[in-house]
Structure formats: structure tokens, C-alpha cells
N, C-alpha and C positions, 0 to 999 in steps of 0.2 A: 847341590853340585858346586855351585860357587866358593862355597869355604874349603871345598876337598879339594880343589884346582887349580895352582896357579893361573894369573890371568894371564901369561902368554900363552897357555894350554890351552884357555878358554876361548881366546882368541884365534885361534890356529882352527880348533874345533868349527867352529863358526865360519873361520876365511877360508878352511880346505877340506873339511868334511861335508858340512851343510849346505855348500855355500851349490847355487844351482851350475856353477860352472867348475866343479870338482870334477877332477879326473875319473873319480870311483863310478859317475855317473856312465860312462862310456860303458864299460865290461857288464853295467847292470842293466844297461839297456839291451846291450848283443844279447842276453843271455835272456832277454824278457822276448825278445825277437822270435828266437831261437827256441823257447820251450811252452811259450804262450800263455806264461806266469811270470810274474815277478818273485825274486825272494829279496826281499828289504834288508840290509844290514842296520845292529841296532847294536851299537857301540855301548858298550859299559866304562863310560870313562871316568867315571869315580873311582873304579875297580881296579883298571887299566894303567891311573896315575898310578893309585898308591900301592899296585903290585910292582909293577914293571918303573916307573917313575926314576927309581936309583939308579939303575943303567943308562941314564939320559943328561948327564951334566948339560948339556945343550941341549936345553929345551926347546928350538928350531926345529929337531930333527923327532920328534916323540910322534905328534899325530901324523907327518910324512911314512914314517915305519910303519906304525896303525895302517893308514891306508896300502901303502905298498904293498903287504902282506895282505891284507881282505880284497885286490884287485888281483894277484896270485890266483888266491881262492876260488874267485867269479871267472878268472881264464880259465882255470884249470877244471873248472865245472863243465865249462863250455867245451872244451877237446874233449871231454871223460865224455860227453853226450855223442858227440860227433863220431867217435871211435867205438862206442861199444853202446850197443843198440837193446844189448835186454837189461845194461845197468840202466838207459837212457827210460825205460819200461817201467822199472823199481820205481823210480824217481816219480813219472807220472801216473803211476799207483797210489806214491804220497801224497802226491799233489790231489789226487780227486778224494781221499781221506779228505782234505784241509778243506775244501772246495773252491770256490774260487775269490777267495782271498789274499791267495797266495800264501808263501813262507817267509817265515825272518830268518837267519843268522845271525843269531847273536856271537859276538865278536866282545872277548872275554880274558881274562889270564886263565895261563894254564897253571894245573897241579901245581905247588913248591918245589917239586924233585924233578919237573917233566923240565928238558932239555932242549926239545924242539915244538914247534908249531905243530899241532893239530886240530882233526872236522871230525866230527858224529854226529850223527841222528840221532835225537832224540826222540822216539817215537813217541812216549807219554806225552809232550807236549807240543810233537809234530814241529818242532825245530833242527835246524841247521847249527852247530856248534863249534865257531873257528877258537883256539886255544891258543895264546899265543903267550910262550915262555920269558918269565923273567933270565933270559939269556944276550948277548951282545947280538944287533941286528945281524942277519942272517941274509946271503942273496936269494935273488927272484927263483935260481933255478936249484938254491939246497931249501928252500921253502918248498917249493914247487915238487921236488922228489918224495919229500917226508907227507906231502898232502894224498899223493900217488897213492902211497900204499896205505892212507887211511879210505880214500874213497875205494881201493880194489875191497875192500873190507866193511863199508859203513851198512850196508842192508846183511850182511852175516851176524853183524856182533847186535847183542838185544842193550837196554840201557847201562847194565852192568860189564858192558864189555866182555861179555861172555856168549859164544854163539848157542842161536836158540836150540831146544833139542831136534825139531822135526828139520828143520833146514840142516840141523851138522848131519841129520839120518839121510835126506834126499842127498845130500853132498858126498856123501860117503857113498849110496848106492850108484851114483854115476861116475865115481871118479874113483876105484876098489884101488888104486895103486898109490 
């Protein structure tokens, strides 16, 4: 990681990500409170420099955006639970798959062509997937919309982003219009 990183990234890394008086820590606590899990974020920042890295002449601002965007992610889990009660269901479905270890998010670059931030489930490996685009930072609440309609959608679609068949068949038997 060292030679892939400049060191004010490293350092950033260390003073605002890791550091035990990070902001991230806040929304990962409500949300552990709140679901009686934690799901750990687990930054790919080798991945993240040298995806995203060009959009960042001021390297000050790289792992503040990283974070911004994955405490989006952890509110906006927290309201998705609080509001709707059989996605909040799905979720500790997964969660007793995993057992009690909890879940990561990995927090990653997205696609080459993808344009905004997005989250999936990966079921195969029982993770959380936040995506985030080689694109100019993005606010809290156009981050927060494009998450929206990945989590209305993250237990329909199967790994390939294609929803499974027996769920599109129950989908379609209750909802004929």
C-alpha cells in the first residue's frame, strides 16, 4: 500500500479514516445500535487512489470525499431500516446467513463507465458493495438519491444484476399491473 499512495493519502488515511475519533465512527455506531450488527467498512485504498486519484489535484480533499460518501451510505441504511420494515427483514436474513460477525462494506471504485455512486449485495460473499465513480465529488443528497434506488432494489437483483427468477415470478404474482 505504501508505494501505491502518496503519503499525504497515507496520512489522511490514518488521521481521518482510522483514527478512533473519525466521524465515520458516529453513523457506524447508530447503525450497530440500531440493527444489533455491525457492518465494518473496509476501504480499498490502493484501488480508490489509482482509480479515482485524477479527479483530486488536492489531495486534502480525497479520503474526506471517501468518507463523506460511505457515512451517506451508513445514514442512509439507517432511514432504509427505520422506514420500511420487510427491507429491514431481508437485511436480518442476511445477517443471520453471516452469523454473528457481522458485515463488511467494501467501499471500492466503481465500473469505468459508471457515473454515480452505488451499493449491492453480494450474496456469494455475503457483502455490502459501495461504488464509488471516477466522477467530480457529488453532494450528500445526489449521493443519497442514486443509493435510494440501489437499496429499493439490492435483495431483487442476484450477483449479476439480474433479478432472480422465482422472486421476479412472486413479484409479478402480487403486483399483475
Amino acid at each position: 500500500m505504501a508505494s501505491d499512495i502518496p503519503l499525504k493519502i497515507r496520512v489522511d488515511i490514518r488521521g481521518l479514516w482510522d483514527s478512533p475519533n473519525s466521524s465515520i465512527h458516529k453513523p457506524i455506531e447508530e447503525l450497530t445500535k440500531t440493527l444489533g450488527h455491525k457492518i465494518t467498512p473496509i476501504a480499498q485504498w490502493p484501488s480508490l487512489w489509482i482509480e479515482l486519484g485524477s479527479r483530486f489535484p488536492d489531495k486534502t480533499v480525497f479520503v474526506p470525499t471517501i468518507i463523506s460518501t460511505t457515512i451517506v451510505w451508513y445514514e442512509h441504511l439507517l432511514a432504509r431500516l427505520d422506514a420500511d420494515e420487510a427491507w429491514a427483514e431481508e437485511l436480518l436474513t442476511a445477517l443471520a446467513e453471516v452469523g454473528t460477525g457481522g458485515l463488511d462494506l467494501c467501499v471500492e471504485p466503481a465500473p469505468a463507465k459508471a457515473n454515480r455512486p452505488s451499493t449491492t449485495w453480494d450474496k456469494k460473499v455475503q457483502v455490502f458493495c459501495l461504488r464509488i465513480p471516477n466522477t467530480d465529488p457529488m453532494s450528500q443528497s445526489r449521493i443519497a438519491a442514486f443509493l435510494e434506488k440501489d437499496f429499493e432494489i439490492v435483495w431483487i437483483l442476484d450477483n449479476a444484476g439480474r433479478p432472480p427468477f422465482k422472486r421476479l415470478l412472486t413479484n409479478l404474482r402480487s403486483n399483475p399491473d
